[in-house]
N, CA, C and O atoms as a GROMACS GRO file, in nm:
protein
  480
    1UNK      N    1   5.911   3.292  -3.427
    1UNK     CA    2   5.788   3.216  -3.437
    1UNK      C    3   5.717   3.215  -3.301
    1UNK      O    4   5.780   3.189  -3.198
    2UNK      N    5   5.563   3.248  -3.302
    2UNK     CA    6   5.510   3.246  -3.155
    2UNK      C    7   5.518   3.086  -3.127
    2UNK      O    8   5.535   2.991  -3.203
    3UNK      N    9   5.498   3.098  -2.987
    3UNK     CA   10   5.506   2.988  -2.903
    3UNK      C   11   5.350   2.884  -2.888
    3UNK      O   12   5.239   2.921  -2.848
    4UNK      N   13   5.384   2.774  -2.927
    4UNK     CA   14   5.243   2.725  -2.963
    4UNK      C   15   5.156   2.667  -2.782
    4UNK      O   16   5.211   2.604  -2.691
    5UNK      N   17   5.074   2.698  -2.785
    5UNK     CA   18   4.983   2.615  -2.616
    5UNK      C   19   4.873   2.535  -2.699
    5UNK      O   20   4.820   2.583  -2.799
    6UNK      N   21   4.846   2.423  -2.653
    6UNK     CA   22   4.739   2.380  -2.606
    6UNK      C   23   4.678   2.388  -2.511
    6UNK      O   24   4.728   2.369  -2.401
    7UNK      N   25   4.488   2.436  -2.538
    7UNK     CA   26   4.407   2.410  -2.411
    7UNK      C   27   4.313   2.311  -2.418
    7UNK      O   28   4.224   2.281  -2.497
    8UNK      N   29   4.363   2.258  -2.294
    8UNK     CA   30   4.249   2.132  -2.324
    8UNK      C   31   4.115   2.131  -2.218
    8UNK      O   32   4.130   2.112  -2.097
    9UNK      N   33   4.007   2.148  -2.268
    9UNK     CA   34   3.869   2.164  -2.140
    9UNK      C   35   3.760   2.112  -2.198
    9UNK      O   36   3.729   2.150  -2.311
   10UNK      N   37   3.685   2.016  -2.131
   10UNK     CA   38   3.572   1.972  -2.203
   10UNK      C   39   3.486   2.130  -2.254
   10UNK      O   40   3.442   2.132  -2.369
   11UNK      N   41   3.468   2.242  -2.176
   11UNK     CA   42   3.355   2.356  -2.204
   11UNK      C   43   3.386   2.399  -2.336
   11UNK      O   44   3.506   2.394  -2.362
   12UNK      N   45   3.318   2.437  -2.421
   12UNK     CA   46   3.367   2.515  -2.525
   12UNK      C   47   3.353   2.632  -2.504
   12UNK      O   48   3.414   2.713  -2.574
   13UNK      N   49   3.271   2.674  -2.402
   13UNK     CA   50   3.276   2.828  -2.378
   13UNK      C   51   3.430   2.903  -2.309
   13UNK      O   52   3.486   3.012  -2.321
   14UNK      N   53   3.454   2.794  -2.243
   14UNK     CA   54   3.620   2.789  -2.150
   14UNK      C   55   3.746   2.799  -2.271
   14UNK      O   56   3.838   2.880  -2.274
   15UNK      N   57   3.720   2.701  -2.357
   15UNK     CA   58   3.822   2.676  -2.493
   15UNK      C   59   3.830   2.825  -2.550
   15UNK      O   60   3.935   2.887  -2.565
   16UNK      N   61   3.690   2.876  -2.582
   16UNK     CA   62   3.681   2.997  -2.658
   16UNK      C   63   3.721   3.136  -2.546
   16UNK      O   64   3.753   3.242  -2.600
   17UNK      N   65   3.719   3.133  -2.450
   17UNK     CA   66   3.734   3.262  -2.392
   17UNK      C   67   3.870   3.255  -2.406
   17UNK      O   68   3.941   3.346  -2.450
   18UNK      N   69   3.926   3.090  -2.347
   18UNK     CA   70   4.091   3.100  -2.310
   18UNK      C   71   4.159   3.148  -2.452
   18UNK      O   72   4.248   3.232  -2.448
   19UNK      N   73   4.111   3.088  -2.591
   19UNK     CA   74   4.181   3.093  -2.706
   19UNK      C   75   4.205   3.239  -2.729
   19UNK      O   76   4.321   3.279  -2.746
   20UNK      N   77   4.101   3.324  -2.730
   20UNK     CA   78   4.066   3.466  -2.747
   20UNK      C   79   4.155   3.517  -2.647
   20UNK      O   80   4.181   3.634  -2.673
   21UNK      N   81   4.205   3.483  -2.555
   21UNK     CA   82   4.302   3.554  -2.459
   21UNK      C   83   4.438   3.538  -2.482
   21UNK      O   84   4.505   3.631  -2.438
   22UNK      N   85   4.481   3.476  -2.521
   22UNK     CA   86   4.589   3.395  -2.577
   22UNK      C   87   4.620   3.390  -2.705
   22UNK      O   88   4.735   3.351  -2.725
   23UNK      N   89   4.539   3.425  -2.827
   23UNK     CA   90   4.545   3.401  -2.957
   23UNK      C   91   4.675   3.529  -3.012
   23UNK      O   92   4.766   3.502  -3.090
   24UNK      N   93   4.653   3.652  -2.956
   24UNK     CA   94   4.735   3.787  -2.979
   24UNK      C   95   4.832   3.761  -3.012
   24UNK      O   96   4.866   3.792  -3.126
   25UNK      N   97   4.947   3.670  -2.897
   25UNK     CA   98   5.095   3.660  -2.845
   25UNK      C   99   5.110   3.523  -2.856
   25UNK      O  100   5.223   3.480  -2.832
   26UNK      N  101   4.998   3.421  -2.894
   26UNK     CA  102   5.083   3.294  -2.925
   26UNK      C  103   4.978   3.218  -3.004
   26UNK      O  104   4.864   3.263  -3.014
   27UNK      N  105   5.019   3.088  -3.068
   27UNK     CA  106   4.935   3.024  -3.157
   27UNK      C  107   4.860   2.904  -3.051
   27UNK      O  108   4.930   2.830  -2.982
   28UNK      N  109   4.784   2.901  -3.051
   28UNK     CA  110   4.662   2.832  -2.963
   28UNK      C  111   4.611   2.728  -3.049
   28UNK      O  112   4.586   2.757  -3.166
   29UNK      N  113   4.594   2.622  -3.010
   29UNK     CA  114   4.528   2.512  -3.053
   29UNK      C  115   4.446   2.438  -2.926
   29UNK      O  116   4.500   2.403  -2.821
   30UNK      N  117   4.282   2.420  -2.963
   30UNK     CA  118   4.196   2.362  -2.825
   30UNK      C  119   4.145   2.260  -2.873
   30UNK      O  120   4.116   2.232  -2.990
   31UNK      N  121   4.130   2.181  -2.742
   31UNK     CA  122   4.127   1.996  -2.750
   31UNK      C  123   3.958   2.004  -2.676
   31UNK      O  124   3.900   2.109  -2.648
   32UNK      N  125   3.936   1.949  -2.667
   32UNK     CA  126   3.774   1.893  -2.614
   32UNK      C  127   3.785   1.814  -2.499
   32UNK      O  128   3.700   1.808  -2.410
   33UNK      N  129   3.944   1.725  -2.507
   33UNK     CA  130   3.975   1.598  -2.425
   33UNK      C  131   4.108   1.600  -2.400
   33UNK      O  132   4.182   1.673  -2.465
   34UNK      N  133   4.149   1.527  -2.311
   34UNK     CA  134   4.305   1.442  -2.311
   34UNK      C  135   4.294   1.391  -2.387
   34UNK      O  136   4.368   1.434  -2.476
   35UNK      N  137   4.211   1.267  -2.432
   35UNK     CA  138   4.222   1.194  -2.545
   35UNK      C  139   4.309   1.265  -2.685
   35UNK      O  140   4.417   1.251  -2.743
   36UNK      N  141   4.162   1.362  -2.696
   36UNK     CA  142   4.252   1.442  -2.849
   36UNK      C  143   4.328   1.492  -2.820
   36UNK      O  144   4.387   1.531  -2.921
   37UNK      N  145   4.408   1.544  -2.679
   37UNK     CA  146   4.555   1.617  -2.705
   37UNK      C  147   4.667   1.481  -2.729
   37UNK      O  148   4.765   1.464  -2.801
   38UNK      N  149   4.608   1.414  -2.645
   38UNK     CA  150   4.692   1.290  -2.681
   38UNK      C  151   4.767   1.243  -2.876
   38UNK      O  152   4.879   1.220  -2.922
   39UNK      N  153   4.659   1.246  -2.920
   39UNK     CA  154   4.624   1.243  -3.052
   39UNK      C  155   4.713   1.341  -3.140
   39UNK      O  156   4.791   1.315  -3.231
   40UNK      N  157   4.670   1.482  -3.075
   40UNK     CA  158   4.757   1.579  -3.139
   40UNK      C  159   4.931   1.587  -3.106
   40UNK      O  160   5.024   1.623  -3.179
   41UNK      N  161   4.928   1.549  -2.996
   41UNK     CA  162   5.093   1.563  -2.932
   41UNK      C  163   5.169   1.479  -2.995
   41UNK      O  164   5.289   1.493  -3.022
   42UNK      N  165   5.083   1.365  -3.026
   42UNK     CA  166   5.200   1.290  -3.146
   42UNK      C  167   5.234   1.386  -3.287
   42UNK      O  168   5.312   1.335  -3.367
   43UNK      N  169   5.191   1.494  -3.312
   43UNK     CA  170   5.227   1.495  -3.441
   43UNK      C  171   5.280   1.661  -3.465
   43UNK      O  172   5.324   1.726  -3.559
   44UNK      N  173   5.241   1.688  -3.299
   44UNK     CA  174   5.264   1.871  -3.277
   44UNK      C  175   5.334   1.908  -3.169
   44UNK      O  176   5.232   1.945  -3.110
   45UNK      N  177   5.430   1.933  -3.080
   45UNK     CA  178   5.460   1.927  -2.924
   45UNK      C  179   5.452   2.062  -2.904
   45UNK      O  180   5.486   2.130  -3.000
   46UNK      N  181   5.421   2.112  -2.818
   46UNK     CA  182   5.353   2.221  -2.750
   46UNK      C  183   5.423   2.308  -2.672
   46UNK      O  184   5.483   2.245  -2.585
   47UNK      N  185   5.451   2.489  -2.662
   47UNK     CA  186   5.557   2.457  -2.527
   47UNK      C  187   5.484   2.482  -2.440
   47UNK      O  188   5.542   2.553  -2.358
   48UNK      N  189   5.360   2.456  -2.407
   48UNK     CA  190   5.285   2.491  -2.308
   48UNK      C  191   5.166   2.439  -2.321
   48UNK      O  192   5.106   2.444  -2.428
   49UNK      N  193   5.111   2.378  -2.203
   49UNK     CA  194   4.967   2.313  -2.217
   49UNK      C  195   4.873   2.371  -2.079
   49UNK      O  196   4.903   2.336  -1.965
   50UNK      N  197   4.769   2.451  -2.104
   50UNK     CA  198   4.692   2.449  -1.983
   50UNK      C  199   4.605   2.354  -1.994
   50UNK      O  200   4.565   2.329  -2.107
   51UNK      N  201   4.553   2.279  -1.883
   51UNK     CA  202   4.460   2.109  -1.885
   51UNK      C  203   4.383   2.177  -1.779
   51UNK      O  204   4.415   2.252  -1.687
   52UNK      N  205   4.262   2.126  -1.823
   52UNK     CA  206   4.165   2.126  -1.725
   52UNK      C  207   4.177   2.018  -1.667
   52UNK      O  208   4.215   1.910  -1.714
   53UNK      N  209   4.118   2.066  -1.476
   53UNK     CA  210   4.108   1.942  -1.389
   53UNK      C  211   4.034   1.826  -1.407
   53UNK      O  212   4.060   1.705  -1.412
   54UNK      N  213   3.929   1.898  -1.416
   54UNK     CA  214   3.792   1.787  -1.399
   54UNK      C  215   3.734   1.767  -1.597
   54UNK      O  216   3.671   1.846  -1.667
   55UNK      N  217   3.789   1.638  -1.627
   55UNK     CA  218   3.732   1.620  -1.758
   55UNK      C  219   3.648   1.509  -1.748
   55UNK      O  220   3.656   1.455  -1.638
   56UNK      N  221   3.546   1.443  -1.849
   56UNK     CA  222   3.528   1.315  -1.859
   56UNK      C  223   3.634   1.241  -1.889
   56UNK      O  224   3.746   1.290  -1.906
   57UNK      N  225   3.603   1.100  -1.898
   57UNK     CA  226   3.770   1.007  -1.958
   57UNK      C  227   3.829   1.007  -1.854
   57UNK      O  228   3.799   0.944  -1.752
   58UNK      N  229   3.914   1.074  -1.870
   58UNK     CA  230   4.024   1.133  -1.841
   58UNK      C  231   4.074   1.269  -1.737
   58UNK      O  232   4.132   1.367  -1.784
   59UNK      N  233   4.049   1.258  -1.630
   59UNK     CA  234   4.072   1.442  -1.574
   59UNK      C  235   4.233   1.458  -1.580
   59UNK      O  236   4.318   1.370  -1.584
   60UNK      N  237   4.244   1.555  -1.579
   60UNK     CA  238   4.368   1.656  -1.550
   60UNK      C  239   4.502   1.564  -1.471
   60UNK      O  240   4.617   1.552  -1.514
   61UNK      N  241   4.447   1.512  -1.356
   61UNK     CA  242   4.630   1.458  -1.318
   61UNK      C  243   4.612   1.354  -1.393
   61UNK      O  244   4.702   1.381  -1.473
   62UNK      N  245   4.566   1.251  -1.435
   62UNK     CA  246   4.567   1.149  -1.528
   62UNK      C  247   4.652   1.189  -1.616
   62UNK      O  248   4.770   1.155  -1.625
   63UNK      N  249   4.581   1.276  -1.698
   63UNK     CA  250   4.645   1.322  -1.823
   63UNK      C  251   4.787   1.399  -1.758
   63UNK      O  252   4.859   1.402  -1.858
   64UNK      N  253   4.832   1.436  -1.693
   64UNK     CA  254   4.932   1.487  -1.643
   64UNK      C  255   5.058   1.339  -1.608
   64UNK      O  256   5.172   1.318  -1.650
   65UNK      N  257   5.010   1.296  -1.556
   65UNK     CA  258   5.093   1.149  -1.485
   65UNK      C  259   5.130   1.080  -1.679
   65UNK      O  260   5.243   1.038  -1.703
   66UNK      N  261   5.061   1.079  -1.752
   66UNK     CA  262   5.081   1.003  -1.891
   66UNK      C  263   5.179   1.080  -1.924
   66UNK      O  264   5.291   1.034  -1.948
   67UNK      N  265   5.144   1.238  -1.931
   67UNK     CA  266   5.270   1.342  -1.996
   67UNK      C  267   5.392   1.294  -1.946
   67UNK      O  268   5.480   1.232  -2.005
   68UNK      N  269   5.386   1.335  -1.815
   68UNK     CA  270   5.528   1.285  -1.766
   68UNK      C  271   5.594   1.147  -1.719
   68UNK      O  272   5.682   1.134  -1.634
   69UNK      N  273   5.522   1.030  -1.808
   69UNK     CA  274   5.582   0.925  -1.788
   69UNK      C  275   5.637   0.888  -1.957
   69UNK      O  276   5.687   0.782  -1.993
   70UNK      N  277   5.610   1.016  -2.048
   70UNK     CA  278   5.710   0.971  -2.184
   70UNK      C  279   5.763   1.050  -2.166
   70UNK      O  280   5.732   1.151  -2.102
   71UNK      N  281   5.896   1.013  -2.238
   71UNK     CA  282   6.004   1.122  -2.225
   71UNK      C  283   6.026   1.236  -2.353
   71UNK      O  284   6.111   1.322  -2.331
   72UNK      N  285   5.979   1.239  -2.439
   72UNK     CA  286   5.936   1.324  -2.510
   72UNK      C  287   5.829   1.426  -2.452
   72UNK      O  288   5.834   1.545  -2.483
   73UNK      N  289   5.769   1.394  -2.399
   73UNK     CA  290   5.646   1.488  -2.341
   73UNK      C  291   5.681   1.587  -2.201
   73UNK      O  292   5.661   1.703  -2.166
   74UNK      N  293   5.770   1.417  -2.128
   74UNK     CA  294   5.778   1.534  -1.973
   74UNK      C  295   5.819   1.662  -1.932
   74UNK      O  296   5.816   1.725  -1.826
   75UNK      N  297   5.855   1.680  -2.037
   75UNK     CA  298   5.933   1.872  -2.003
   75UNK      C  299   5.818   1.974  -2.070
   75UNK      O  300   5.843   2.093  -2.049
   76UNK      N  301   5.719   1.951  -2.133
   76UNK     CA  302   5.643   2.047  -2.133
   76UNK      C  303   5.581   2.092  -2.013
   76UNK      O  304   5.548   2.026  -1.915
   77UNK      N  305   5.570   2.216  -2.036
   77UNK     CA  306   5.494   2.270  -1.859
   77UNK      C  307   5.359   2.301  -1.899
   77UNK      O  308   5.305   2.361  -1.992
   78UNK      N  309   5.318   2.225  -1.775
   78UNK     CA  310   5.146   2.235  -1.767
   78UNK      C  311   5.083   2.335  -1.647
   78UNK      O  312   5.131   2.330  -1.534
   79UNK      N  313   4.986   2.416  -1.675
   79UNK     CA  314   4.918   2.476  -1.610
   79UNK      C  315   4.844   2.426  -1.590
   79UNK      O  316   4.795   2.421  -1.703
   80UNK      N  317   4.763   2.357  -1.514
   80UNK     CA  318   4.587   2.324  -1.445
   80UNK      C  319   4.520   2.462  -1.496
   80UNK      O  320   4.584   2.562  -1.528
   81UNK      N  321   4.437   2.456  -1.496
   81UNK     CA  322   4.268   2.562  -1.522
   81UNK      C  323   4.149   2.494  -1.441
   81UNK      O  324   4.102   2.392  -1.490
   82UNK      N  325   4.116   2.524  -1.366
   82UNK     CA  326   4.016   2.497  -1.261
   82UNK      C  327   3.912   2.574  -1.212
   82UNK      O  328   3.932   2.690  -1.174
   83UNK      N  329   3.778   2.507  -1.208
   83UNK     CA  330   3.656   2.616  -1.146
   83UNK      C  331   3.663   2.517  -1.013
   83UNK      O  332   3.578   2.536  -0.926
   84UNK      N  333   3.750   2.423  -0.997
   84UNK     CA  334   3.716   2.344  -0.841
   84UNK      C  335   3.824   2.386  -0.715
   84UNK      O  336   3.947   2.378  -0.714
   85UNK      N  337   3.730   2.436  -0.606
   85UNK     CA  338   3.804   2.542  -0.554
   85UNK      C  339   3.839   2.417  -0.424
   85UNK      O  340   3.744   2.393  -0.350
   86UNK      N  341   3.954   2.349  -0.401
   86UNK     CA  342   4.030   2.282  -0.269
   86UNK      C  343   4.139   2.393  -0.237
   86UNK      O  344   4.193   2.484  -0.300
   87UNK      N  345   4.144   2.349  -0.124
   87UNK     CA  346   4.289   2.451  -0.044
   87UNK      C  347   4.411   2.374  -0.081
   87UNK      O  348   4.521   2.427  -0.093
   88UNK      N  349   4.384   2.220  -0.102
   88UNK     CA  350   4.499   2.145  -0.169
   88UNK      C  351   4.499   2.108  -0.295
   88UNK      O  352   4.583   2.021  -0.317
   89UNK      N  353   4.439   2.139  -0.385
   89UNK     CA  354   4.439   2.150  -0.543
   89UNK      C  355   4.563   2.193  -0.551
   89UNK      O  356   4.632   2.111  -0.612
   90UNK      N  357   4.633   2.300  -0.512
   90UNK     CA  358   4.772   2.380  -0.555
   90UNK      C  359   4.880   2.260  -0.542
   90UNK      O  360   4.948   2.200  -0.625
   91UNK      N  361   4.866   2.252  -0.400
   91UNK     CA  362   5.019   2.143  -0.353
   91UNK      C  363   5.022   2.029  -0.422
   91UNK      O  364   5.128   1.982  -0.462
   92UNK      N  365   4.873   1.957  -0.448
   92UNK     CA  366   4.863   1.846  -0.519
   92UNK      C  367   4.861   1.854  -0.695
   92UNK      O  368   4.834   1.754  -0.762
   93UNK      N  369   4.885   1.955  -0.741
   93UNK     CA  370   4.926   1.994  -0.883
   93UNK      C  371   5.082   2.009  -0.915
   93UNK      O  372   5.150   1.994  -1.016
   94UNK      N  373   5.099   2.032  -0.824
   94UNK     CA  374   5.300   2.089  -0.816
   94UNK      C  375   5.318   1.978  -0.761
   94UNK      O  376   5.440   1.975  -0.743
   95UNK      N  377   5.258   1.849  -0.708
   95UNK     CA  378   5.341   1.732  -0.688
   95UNK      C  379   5.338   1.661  -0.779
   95UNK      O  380   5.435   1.588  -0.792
   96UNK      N  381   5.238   1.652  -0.871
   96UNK     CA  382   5.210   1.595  -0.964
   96UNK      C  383   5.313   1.665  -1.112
   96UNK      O  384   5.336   1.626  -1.226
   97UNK      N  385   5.338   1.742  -1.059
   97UNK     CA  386   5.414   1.803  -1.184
   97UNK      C  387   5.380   1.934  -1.230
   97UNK      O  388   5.466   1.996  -1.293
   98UNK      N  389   5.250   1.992  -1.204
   98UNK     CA  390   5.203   2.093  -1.297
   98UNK      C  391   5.293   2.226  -1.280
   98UNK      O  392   5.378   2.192  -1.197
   99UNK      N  393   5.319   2.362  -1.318
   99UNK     CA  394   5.386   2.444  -1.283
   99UNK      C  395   5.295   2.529  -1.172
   99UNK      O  396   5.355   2.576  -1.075
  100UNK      N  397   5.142   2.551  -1.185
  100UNK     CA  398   5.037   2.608  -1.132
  100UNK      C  399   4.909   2.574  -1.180
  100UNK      O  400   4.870   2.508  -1.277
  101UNK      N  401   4.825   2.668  -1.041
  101UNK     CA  402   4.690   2.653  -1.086
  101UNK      C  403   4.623   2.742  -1.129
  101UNK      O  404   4.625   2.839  -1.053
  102UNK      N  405   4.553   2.758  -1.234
  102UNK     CA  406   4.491   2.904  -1.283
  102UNK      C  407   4.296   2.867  -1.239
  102UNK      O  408   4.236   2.771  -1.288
  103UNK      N  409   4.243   2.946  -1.162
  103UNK     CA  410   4.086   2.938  -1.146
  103UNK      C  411   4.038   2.980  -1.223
  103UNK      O  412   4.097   3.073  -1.279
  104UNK      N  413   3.974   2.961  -1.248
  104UNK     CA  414   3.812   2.983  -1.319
  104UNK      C  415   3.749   3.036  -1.282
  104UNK      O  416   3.763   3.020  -1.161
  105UNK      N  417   3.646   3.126  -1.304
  105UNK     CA  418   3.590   3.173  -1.446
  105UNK      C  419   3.759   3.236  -1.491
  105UNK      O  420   3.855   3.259  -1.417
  106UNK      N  421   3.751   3.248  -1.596
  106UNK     CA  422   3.884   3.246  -1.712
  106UNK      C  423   3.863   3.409  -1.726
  106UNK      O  424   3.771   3.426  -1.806
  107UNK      N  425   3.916   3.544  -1.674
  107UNK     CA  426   3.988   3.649  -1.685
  107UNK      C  427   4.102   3.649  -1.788
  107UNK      O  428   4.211   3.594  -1.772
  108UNK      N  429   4.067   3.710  -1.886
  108UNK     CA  430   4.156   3.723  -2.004
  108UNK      C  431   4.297   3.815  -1.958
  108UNK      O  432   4.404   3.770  -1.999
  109UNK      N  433   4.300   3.895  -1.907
  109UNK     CA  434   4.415   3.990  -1.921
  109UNK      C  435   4.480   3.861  -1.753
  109UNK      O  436   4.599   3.892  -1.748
  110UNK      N  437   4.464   3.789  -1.676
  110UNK     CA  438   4.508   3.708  -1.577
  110UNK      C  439   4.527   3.601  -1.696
  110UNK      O  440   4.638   3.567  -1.736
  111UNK      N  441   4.419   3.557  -1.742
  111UNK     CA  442   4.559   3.424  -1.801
  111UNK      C  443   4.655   3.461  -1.866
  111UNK      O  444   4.763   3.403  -1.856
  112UNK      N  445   4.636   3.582  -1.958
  112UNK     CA  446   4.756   3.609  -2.060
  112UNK      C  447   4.907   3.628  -1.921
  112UNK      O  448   5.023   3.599  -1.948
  113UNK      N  449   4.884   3.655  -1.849
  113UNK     CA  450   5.010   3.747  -1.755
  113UNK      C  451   5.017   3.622  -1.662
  113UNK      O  452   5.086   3.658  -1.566
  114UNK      N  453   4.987   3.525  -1.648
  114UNK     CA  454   4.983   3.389  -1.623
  114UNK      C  455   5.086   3.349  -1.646
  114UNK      O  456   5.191   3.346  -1.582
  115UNK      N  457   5.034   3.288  -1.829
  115UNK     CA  458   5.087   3.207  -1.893
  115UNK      C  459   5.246   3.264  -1.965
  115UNK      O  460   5.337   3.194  -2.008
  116UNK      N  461   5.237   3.426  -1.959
  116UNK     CA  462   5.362   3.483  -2.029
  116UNK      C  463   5.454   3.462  -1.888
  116UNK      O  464   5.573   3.452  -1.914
  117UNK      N  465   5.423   3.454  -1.751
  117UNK     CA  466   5.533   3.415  -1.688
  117UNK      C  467   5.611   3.269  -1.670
  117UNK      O  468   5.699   3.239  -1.590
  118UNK      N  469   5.543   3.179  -1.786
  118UNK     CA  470   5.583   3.042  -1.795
  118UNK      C  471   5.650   3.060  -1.882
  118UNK      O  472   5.749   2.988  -1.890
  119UNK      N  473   5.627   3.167  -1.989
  119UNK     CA  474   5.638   3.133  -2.177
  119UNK      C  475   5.680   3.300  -2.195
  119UNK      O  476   5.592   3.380  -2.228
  120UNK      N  477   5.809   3.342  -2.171
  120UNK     CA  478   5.878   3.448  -2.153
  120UNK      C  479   5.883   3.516  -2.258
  120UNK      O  480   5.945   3.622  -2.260
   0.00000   0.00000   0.00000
């Protein structure tokens, strides 16, 4: 059975490029929000989530700090997806928990070879 990801990004243009890159080799499901992954994770668990940084609501370590304060959730590995370029975005994602950071604009054949080194 492929390996299911969630992406979660407010853009829908971001949702749709990432899904289309990803759809081949695994089953993809895209959120709009933390909120709705929230929503969905109760009823689907994921083995992989890329989160965007910067959301409304909710951005990225938020929603990251919630994952890993249930214990059902904390072992999924999260990728960040980011168009916000800091020199400490990286260190401050891997303290927070994430496995990495993937930039933006979204390169299809880079996320797939990304995400297959999380999801073997």
């Amino acid at each position: 059975m492929q390996k299911l990801i969630f992406i979660v990004d407010d853009n829908d243009a971001n949702l749709t490029l990432a899904a289309s890159s990803l759809d081949t080799e695994f089953r993809v499901l895209t959120m709009p929000s933390a909120k709705k992954m929230f929503e969905v994770i109760e009823k689907k668990l994921p083995d992989l989530i890329l989160l965007d940084v910067e959301m409304p609501e909710m951005d990225g370590f938020e929603a990251l700090a919630k994952l890993k304060e249930n214990p059902q959730w904390n072992a999924i590995p999260v990728l960040f997806i980011t168009g916000y370029n800091d020199k400490n975005l990286k260190s401050d994602a891997i303290k927070a928990g994430a496995l990495d950071v993937f930039n933006k604009p979204i390169i299809s054949t880079a996320l797939l070879e990304c995400v297959k080194k999380y999801l073997p």
